[in-house]
Steps between C-alpha positions, in 0.01 A plus 500: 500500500565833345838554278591802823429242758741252335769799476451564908508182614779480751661220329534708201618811666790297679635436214511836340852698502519813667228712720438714233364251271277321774363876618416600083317125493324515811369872436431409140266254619292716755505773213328209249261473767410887517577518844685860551657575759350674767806644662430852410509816574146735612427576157156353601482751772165741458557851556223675385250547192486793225245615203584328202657695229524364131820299478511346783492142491177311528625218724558756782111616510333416806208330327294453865488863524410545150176225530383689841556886396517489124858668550817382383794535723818396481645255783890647548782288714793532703796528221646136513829452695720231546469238729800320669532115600759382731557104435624375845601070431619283799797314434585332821573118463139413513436596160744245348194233576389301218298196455475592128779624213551838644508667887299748655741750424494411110116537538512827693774651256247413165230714675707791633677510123154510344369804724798664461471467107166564561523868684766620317383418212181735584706790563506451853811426759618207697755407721650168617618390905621109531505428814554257777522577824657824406487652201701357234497686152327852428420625159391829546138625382518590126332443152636455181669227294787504674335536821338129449816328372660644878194309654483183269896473571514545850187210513717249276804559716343408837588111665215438808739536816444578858213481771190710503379775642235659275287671750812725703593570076215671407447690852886641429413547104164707611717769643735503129293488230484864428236469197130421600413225290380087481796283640388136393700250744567188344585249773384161683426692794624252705569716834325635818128587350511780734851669373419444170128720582704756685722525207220532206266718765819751535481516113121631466573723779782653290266525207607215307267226371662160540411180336594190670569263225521109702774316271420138599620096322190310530702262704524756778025494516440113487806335624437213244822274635452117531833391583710547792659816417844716672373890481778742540428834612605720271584775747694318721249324738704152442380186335189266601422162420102444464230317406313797263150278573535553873481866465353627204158574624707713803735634238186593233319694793809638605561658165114564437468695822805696459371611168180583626609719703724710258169478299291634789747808625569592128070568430477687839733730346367477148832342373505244204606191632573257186632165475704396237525108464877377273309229344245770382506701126664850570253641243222382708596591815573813408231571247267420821639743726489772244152465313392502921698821589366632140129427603560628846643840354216545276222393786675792708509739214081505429 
């Protein structure tokens, strides 16, 4: 295992002091790994070409038009602007669950740090909503240093409290977020498929691009109990006394078909839909997601 991967092991970031550090460690790693962020602005935009004059820079010359008409032209672009990213993380009782060291919420705070770090540290702008069923704590679009200490704070101080209601959240944040930009959810998901659709389809329509990021203990897929168990809802559905071998294949489907679904409504409407397992190296889960929405960028920019 790489010296990074050691670094981003969940384990290891638990036990880190402070946000601040865990964002600088996790984005230290993905920058060892040349993976750039692709949350940028349209600097990649084309506008239109021009002759070539001497001075300009080389790497600009369209070199396709040069092999066909023995011309050299210049390829020029829309002037780069900044790009914002609204970090939206449940934290209704439901991300306290842990099977491991740390809870969803732990998990789901680590990633929203590191993006945060991440943007602002590009220049761009990001803002911060905790929610549960309402929202909870609002740090206001911004960039800077100080700007990511408001955002890494307001992510330490956060305990996971209340029931969920992630779908009717995003429908009433669709009609607030003033500033087109990415708004990567962070949450379990675990609500009505269909409110939690109408709430990220109400975000495209508003011209925002949301990424559903599925924060989920690897307890929660394979229901790997063999002893007679007491599970507690954690949002107040009461307390049940089961046999975990007498329903895990119902419970596994249950979870698999739910998640399918999200899956399914989130491509028809060209929506990243990525699951983040606890047990699972941050740098690798995220250093997946953004080498893929790196390629994908570059495929649509040919």
């Amino acid at each position: 295992m790489s010296e990074p991967s050691k670094r981003l092991d969940p384990a290891v970031l638990d036990r880190l002091e402070g946000l601040s550090l865990v964002a600088r460690t996790v984005v230290e790693g993905l920058m060892a790994g040349h993976h750039r962020s692709p949350f940028r602005g349209s600097s990649s935009e084309f506008a239109q070409h021009r002759e070539y004059v001497l001075g300009d820079e080389l790497r600009h010359i369209d070199w396709r038009i040069f092999a066909r008409n023995d011309r050299l032209v210049i390829k020029e672009f829309h002037e780069e602007t900044t790009v914002g990213c609204h970090l939206l993380v449940d934290a209704s009782e439901s991300m306290a669950f842990s099977s491991t060291g740390w809870t969803k919420l732990d998990y789901a705070r680590w990633c929203a740090a590191a993006l945060a770090y991440l943007v602002i540290g590009q220049r761009d702008t990001a803002g911060l909503v905790v929610f549960d069923e309402r929202e909870r704590v609002k740090v206001q679009p911004g960039n800077g240093e100080i700007q990511l200490q408001g955002i890494l704070e307001a992510l330490d101080g956060v305990e996971p409290s209340g029931p969920t209601s992630v779908g009717k959240v995003l429908q009433w944040l669709a009609e607030r977020l003033s500033r087109r930009g990415i708004v990567a959810i962070f949450s379990d998901f675990f609500d009505e498929p269909e409110d939690v659709v109408a709430g990220v389809r109400q975000l495209v329509q508003r011209g925002h691009e949301p990424i559903m990021f599925q924060v989920i203990d690897p307890l929660e897929l394979d229901f790997s109990i063999d002893r007679l168990v007491r599970l507690e809802g954690l949002e107040g559905t009461g307390v049940h006394k089961v046999d975990p071998k007498a329903i895990r294949a119902a419970y596994v489907e249950e979870v698999q078909a739910h998640n399918r679904l999200l899956a399914k409504h989130a491509r028809s409407h060209s929506i990243d839909f990525v699951q983040l397992n606890t047990a699972h190296s941050v740098e690798a889960v995220l250093t997946t997601y953004l080498a893929h929405r790196t390629a994908r960028a570059r495929g649509g920019a040919r």
